[in-house]
N, C-alpha and C positions, 0 to 999 in steps of 0.2 A: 524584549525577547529578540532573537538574533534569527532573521529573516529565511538564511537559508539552510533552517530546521524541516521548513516545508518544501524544498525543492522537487524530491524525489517524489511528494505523495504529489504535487500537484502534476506530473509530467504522468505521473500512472493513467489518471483519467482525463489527459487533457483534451480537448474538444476546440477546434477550430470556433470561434465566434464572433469574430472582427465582422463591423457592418451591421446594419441592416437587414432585415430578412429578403426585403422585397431586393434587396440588392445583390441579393445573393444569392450563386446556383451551383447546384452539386451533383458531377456528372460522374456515372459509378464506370468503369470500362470494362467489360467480359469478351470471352473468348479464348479458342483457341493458343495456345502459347506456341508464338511463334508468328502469329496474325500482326502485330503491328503495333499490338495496343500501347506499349510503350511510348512507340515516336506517334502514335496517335496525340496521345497524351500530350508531346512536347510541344507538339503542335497548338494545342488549344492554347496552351499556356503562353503559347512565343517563347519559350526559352528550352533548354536543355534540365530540365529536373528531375529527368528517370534513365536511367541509365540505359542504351537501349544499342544492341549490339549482337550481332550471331551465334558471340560465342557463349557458352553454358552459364559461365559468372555472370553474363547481363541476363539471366532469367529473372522472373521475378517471383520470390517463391513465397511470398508473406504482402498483403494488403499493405498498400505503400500510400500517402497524402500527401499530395504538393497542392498550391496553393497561391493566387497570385492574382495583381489587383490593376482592374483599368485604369485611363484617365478618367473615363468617366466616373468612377466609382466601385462600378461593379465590380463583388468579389467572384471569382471563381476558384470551387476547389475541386479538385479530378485525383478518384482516386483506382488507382489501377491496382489490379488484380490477375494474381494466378490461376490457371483454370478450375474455379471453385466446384465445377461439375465434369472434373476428367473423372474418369471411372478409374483412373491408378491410385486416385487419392482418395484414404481412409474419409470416415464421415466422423470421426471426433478430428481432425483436421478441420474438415469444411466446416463443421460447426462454427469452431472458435474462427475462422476466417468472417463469416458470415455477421459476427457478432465486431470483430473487428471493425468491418466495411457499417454498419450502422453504428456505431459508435463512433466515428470519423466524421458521421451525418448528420452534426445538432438540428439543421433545417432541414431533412427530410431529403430524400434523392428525387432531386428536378428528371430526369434522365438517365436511362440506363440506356448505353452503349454498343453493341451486340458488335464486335469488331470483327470483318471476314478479310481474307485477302482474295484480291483477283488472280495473284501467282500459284494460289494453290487448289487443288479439287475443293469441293464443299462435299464436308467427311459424314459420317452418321454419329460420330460425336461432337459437331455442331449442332447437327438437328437434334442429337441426345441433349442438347445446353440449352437449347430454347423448351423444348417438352419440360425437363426438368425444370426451368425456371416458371414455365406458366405453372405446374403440379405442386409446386412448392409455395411459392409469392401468390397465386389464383390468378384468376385471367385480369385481374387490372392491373399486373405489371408491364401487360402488352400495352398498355395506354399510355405508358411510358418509355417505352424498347423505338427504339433509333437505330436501323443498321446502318453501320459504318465500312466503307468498302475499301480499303485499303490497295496499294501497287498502282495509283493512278496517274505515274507517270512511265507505267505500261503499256495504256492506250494512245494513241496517236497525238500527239501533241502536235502538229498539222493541222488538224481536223479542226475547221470553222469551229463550229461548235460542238466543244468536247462533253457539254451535257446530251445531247445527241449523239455520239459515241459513246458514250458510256451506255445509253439506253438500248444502243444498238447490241452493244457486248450483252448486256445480260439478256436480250432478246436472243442472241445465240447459244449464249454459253450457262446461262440459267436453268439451274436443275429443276423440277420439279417440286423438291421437296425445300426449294432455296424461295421457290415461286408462293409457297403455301405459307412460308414465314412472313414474306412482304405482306404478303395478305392479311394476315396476321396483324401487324404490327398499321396495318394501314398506307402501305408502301413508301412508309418515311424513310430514306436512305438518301445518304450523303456521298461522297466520292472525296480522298484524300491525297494527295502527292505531300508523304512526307519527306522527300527527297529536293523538292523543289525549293532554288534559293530569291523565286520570285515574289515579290513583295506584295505586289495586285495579290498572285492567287493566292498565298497565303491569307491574303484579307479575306478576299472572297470565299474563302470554304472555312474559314469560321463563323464569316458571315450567313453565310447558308446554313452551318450548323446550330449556332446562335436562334436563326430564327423558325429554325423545327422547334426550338427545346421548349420558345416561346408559344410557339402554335399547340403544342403537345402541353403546359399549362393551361393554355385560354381552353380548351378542350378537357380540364381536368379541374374546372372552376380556380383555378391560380392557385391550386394546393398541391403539393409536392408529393410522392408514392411515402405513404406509410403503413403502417401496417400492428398487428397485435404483437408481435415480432420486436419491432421498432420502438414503439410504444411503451415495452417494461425495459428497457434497453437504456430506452433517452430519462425515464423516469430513476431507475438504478442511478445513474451518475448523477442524476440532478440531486437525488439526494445522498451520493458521497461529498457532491463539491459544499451542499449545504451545510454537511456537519464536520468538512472542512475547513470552513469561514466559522463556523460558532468555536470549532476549537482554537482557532485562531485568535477569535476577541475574549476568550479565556481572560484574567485578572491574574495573571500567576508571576509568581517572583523569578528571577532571572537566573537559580538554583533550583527552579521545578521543570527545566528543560526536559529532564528522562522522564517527568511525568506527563507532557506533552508527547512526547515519544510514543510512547506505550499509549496512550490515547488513538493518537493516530495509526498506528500498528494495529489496534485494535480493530478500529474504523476501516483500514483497509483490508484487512481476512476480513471482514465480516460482509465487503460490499464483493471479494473476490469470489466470494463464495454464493453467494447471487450472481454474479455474473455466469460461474461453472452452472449452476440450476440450470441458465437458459441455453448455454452452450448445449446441455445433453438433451432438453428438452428442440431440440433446433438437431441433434443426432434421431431421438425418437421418429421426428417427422422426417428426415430425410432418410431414415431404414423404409417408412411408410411409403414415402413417393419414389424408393428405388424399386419398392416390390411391387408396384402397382404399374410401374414401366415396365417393369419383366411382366405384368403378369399382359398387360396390354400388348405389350412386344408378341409374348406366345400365343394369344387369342388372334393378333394379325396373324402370325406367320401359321397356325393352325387354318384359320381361313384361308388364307392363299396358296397350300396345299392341298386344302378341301375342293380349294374350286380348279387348280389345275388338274385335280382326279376328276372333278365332274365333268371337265373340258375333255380332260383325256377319254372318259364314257362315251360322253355325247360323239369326238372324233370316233370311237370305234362303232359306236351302235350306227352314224353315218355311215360308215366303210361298208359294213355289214348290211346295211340297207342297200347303197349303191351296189354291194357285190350281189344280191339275189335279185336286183333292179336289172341288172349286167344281163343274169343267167336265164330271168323270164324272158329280156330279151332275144337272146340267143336261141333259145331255145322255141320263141315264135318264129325267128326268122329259118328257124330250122322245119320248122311247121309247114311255114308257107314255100320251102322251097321240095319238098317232097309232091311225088305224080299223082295227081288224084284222078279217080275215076267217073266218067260222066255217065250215069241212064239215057239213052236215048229213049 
């Protein structure tokens, strides 16, 4: 049989798997578009693998996998992503996005990446991408989440120690709701100059980042972020590639090519159509964790009208205290300054 009969099916579901498990980590990149995550990305990797640039063509508008390998061994795959949780984009979009980015993950995501910039405000659709992701993933995908601070050769490069400026900037310029994520996450955060053409730093803030992703393992028994999500995802293509290989060691004559064909055509609607299952069922739950953000969003913002009217009360029922407080006064003093008459 003529080998590339299978080229196309095996590229459909093809899955990084080079290495070792234990050698291997897999860093998912969110955020913002616009934040950095790109040259974030190129960064990790040492090289240029994502195209990362101002104008609108370098966006990245579909789940993208580079991938690339130390001396030492270790693989790393990083894969960057469109803002899976802007509120312009449909949820049969994010679905299939969502389903993309774990199926790029045969070993499970070491790390999720939360990319912010220092050039830009921190938006309420950042803090909308971190809620959504704990609502969505549950709260042990915070066991995982790393922010990543991007524009760090914004801060003084002067500055003795620029881990010490940096700590200084977010001691200023740190929102509160940016304050609540670190916390969040356990205040893991990294600092990037992906601009810089120095060698040291470059080492060293991968180096740094390297050994969060590790400390965020030994804190997670050396098991990777998965999920029930994950789980029929990586199961699905284990068993397209499985009855890929048995169609392949077939016994068939070198004239039953279109019968191999049609096998595999079969095989693949049949696993595409599992795949669409979890896509909608991955839409279902994210209709659920948008409604339940609106509805939370309307219960804070119900409260915090409630209580500026009870402040605003309480200010008046004061005034009105303090004005008849005013007018007893007045009103003694007017007392006491009136002629009174004495009995001898």
């Amino acid at each position: 049989m003529g080998g590339n009969i299978f080229d196309d099916y095996d590229s459909e579901f093809d899955l990084p798997s080079n290495g070792a498990a234990d050698d291997h980590r897999t860093f998912v990149l969110v955020g913002r578009i616009g934040n950095g995550k790109s040259a974030t990305a190129n960064s990790i990797l040492g090289r240029k693998a994502f195209i990362s640039r101002s104008s609108s063509s370098g966006i990245t508008k579909t789940a993208e996998l580079q991938q690339t390998q130390f001396p030492d061994g270790q693989i790393i795959t990083v894969i960057d992503t469109p803002g899976l949780f802007d509120c312009s984009l449909d949820h049969e979009y994010i679905g299939s996005e969502i389903v993309k980015c774990f199926r790029m993950a045969p070993t499970g995501v070491h790390a999720i990446l939360m990319v912010f910039s220092l050039r830009t405000r921190f938006s309420k659709e950042e803090e909308s991408a971190i809620l959504s992701l704990k609502e969505f993933f549950g709260e042990k995908i915070l066991d995982y989440l790393i922010v990543v601070f991007t524009g760090g050769d914004d801060l003084d490069e002067d500055e003795e120690d620029n881990d010490v400026n940096f700590e200084n900037y977010l001691g200023r310029e740190c929102p509160e709701s940016l304050q609540e994520i670190l916390r969040l996450c356990k205040n893991r955060k990294v600092l990037f100059d992906n601009k810089t053409k120095d060698q040291d730093k470059q080492t060293l803030q991968k180096k740094n980042l390297f050994a969060m992703v590790e400390e965020v393992l030994n804190s997670n028994g050396g098991q990777p972020y998965t999920d029930e999500i994950f789980q029929e995802i990586k199961r699905t293509a284990k068993e397209y590639r499985d009855e890929m290989e048995r169609i392949k060691l077939l016994d068939l004559e070198e004239e039953s090519k279109s019968e191999l064909t049609q096998l595999m055509e079969e095989s693949r609607k049949t696993y595409e159509e599992q795949f669409k299952a979890i896509t909608e069922m991955i839409q279902v739950k994210l209709n659920e964790t948008t409604l339940m953000l609106q509805q939370e969003l309307a219960k804070e913002m119900f409260e915090r009208l409630k209580a500026e009217e009870d402040a605003k009360e309480s200010k008046n029922k004061f005034i009105n205290e303090m004005d008849g407080l005013k007018n007893e006064l007045n009103h003694a003093k007017n007392e006491l300054g009136k002629p009174r008459c004495t009995i001898m």
